[in-house]
Each structure stands twice: as structure tokens, then as C-alpha cells.
C-alpha positions as a LaTeX table, in Angstrom:
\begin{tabular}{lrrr}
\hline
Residue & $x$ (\AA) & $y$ (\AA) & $z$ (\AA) \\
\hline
Unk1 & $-50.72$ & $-53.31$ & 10.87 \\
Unk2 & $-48.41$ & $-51.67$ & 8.63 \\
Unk3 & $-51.65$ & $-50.26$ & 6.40 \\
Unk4 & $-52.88$ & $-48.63$ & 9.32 \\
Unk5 & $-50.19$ & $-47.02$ & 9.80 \\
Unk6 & $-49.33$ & $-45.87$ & 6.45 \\
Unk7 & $-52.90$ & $-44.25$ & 6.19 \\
Unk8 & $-52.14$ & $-42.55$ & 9.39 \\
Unk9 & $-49.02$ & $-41.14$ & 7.62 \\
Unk10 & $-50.93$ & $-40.11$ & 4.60 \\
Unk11 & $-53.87$ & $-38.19$ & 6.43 \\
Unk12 & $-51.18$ & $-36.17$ & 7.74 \\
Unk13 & $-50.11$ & $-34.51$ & 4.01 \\
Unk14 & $-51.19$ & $-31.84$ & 2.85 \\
Unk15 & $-53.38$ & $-32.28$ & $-0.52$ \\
Unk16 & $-52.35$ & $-28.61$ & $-1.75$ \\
Unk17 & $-49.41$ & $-26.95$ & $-3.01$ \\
Unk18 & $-47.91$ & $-24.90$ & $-0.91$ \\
Unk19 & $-48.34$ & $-21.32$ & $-0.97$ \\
Unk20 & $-44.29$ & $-20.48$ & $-2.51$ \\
Unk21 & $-45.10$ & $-23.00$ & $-4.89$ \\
Unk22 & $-48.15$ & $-20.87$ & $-6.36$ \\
Unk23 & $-46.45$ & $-17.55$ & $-5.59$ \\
Unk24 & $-43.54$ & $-19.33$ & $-7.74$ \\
Unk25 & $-46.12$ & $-20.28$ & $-10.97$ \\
Unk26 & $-47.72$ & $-17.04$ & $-11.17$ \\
Unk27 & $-44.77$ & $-15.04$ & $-11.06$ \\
Unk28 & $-43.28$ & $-17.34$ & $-13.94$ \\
Unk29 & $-46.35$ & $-16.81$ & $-16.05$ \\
Unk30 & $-46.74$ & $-12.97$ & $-15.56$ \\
Unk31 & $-44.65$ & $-11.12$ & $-13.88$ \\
Unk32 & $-46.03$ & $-11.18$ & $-10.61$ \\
Unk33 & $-47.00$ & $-12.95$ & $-7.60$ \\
Unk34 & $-50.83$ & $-12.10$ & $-7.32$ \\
Unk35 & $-50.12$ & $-13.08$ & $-3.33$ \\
Unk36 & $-53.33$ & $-11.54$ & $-2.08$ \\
Unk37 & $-55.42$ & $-13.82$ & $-3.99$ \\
Unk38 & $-53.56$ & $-16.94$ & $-3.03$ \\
Unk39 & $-54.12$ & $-15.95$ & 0.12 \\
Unk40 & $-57.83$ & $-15.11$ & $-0.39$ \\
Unk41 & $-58.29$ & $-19.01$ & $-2.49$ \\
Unk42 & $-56.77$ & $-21.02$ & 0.46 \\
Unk43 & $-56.40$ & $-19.04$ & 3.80 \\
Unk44 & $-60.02$ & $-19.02$ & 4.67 \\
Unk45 & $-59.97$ & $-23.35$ & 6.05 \\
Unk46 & $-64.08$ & $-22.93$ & 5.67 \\
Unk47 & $-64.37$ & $-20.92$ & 3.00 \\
Unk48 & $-61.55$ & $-22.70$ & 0.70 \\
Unk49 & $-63.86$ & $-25.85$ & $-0.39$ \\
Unk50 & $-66.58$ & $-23.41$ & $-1.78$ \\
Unk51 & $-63.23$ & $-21.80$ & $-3.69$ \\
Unk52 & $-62.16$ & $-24.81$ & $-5.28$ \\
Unk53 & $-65.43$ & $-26.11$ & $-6.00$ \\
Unk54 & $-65.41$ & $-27.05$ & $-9.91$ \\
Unk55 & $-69.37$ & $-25.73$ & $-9.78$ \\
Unk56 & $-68.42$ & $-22.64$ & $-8.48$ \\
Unk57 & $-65.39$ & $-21.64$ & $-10.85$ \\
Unk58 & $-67.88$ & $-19.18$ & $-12.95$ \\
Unk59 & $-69.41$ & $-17.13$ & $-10.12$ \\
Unk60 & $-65.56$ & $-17.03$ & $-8.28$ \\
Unk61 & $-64.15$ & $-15.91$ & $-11.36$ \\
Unk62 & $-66.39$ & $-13.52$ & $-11.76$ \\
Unk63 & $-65.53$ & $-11.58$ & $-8.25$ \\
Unk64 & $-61.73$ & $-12.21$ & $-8.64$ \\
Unk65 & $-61.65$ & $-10.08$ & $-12.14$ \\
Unk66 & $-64.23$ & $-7.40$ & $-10.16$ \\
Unk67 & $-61.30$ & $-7.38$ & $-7.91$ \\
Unk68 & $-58.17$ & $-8.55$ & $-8.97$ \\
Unk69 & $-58.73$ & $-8.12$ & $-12.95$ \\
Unk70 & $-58.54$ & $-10.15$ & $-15.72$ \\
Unk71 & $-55.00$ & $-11.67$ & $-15.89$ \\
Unk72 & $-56.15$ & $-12.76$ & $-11.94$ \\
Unk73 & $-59.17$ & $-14.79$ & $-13.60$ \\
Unk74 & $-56.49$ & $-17.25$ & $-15.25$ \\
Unk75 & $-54.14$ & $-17.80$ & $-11.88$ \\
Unk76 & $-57.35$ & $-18.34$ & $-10.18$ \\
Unk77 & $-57.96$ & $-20.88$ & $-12.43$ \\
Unk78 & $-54.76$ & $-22.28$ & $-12.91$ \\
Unk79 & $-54.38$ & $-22.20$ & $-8.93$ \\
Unk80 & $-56.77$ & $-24.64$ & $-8.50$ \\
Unk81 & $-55.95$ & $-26.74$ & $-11.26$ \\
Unk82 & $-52.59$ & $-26.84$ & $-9.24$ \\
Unk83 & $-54.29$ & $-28.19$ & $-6.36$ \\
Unk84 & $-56.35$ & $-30.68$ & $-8.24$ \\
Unk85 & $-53.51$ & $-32.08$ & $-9.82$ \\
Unk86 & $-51.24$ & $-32.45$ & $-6.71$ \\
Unk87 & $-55.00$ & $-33.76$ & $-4.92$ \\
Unk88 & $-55.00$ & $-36.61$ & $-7.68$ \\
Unk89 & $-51.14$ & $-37.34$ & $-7.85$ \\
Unk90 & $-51.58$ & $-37.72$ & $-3.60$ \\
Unk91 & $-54.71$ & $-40.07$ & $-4.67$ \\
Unk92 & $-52.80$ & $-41.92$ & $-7.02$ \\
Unk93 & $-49.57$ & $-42.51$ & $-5.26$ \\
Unk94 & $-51.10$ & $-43.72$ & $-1.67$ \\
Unk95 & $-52.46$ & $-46.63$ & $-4.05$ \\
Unk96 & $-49.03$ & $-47.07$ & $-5.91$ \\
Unk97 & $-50.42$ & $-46.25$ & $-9.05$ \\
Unk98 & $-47.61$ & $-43.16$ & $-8.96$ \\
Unk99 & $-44.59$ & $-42.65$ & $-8.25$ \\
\hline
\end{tabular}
């Protein structure tokens, strides 16, 4: 009974970063927030998996330097390595491997 109940309690986390927290890592790397495309990589709840799909990181870098630029191309990257990371440490901790 109690691992039912724990899963329950772990479906209920988010598996991203919030928002701040990205705002936060791109304005410590250059200067500036790059908000709009934060918004753009996670807002959308349909469009977000097709974002953060590994096999779509060329083609989606390609239209965030068309509009966002070059320096954009790296926190888009780096973005979703931040969610893949915080994905896996989620993973690893509801099976105590992490703490």
C-alpha cells in the first residue's frame, strides 16, 4: 500500500525545471534571460515533446538561430539538457538510486 501511494505522489512532480530556474541559467551564462524562447520550448503542452525530442535538436536549432540568433542555439540546447538531467535525477531518485 505504501508503493501505491508513493507513485501517486511522484506522478504528481513535475519532470522539468521550472521556468525561473532557466530564466536564472541563461542570464548567468550571457547576460540575458532569452524568456521568449523558454516560453516558446515548454509553453506549448503538445508541441513541447517534439521540442525536446533528441531527433529533432538539428531542425529546432535551426529555426531558433533564424529567430532568436546564434547565442539562442546554445540555451536551446542547454535548456533541454536542463530538463533531461532533472528528467533522469526524478528517474533515479523514485528508485533510491539518488538522493
Amino acid at each position: 500500500m505504501k508503493i501505491l501511494l508513493y507513485i501517486k505522489i511522484k506522478k504528481e512532480v513535475t519532470d522539468m525545471p521550472p521556468l525561473d530556474a532557466h530564466l536564472k541559467s541563461s542570464k548567468q551564462r550571457t547576460g540575458k534571460e532569452y524568456e521568449e524562447l523558454h516560453h516558446w520550448i515548454d509553453d506549448d503542452k503538445q508541441k513541447a515533446p517534439e521540442i525536446h525530442d533528441i531527433s529533432r535538436i538539428p531542425e529546432n536549432m535551426k529555426y531558433v538561430n533564424k529567430k532568436w540568433g546564434e547565442e539562442a542555439v546554445q540555451e536551446f540546447v542547454l535548456h533541454v539538457k536542463e530538463d533531461m538531467e532533472h528528467r533522469l535525477k526524478e528517474n533515479l531518485q523514485y528508485f533510491w538510486l539518488f538522493t
